[in-house]
N, C-alpha and C positions, 0 to 999 in steps of 0.2 A: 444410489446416493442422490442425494436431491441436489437440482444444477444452481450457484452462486451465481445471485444478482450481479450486473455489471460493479453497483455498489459496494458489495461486499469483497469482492474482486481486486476492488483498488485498494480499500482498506486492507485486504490482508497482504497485497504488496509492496504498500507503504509499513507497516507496524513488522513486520517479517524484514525488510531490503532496505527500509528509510529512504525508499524512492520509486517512481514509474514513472517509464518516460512513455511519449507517444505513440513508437514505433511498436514497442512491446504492447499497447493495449490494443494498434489495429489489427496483431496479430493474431489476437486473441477477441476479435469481432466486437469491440468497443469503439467505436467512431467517435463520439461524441466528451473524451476524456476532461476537457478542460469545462464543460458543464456539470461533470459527478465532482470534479475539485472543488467549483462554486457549493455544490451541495455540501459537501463537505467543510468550507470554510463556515458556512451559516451551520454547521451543528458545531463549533467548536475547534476545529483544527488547525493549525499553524501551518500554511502548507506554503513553498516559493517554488518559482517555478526560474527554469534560467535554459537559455540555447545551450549545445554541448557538442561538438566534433563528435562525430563516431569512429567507427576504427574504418570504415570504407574513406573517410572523405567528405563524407556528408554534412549534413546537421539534423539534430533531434532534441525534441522541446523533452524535459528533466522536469518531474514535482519534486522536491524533498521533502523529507516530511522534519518539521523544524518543530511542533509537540502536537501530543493527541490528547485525548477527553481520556485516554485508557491508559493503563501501567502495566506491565510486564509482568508475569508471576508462574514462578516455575514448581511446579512440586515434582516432587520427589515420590516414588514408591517402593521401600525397601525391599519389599517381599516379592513385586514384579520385576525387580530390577529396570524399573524404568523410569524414564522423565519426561512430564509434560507441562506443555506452555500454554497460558491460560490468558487472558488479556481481559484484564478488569476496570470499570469506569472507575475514575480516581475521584 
């Protein structure tokens, strides 16, 4: 399987969870989070960003994702019995 861009990474975090915050992406060897957001705000995206308590005590910087350049589209496969999500530019 071929490895996701840091880019791709956050986009499918944000349109899947409607959010990624900073801790989650150092975890995942993205350093640089709030520079792929600006990227992202210049292709189109609605994105805020706000400080958040954690459950330790802490604090951790949140992107929400507030809209995206893509829409949600589920189809359906009777004969598989299965469902897939598909994210199309709107």
């Amino acid at each position: 399987m071929k490895k996701q861009s840091q880019l791709q990474f956050i986009k499918n975090q944000l349109l899947e969870n409607g959010a990624v915050s900073r801790n989650f992406c150092l975890q995942n060897f993205i350093s640089r989070l709030g520079a792929r957001i600006s990227d992202l705000k210049s292709e189109g995206w609605n994105i805020k960003g706000e400080r958040r308590k954690n459950k330790h005590g802490g604090f951790d910087y949140v992107y929400r994702l507030i809209d995206a350049p893509y829409k949600k589209v589920i189809y359906t496969v009777p004969s598989l019995g299965k469902t897939f999500t598909k994210y199309e530019r709107k």
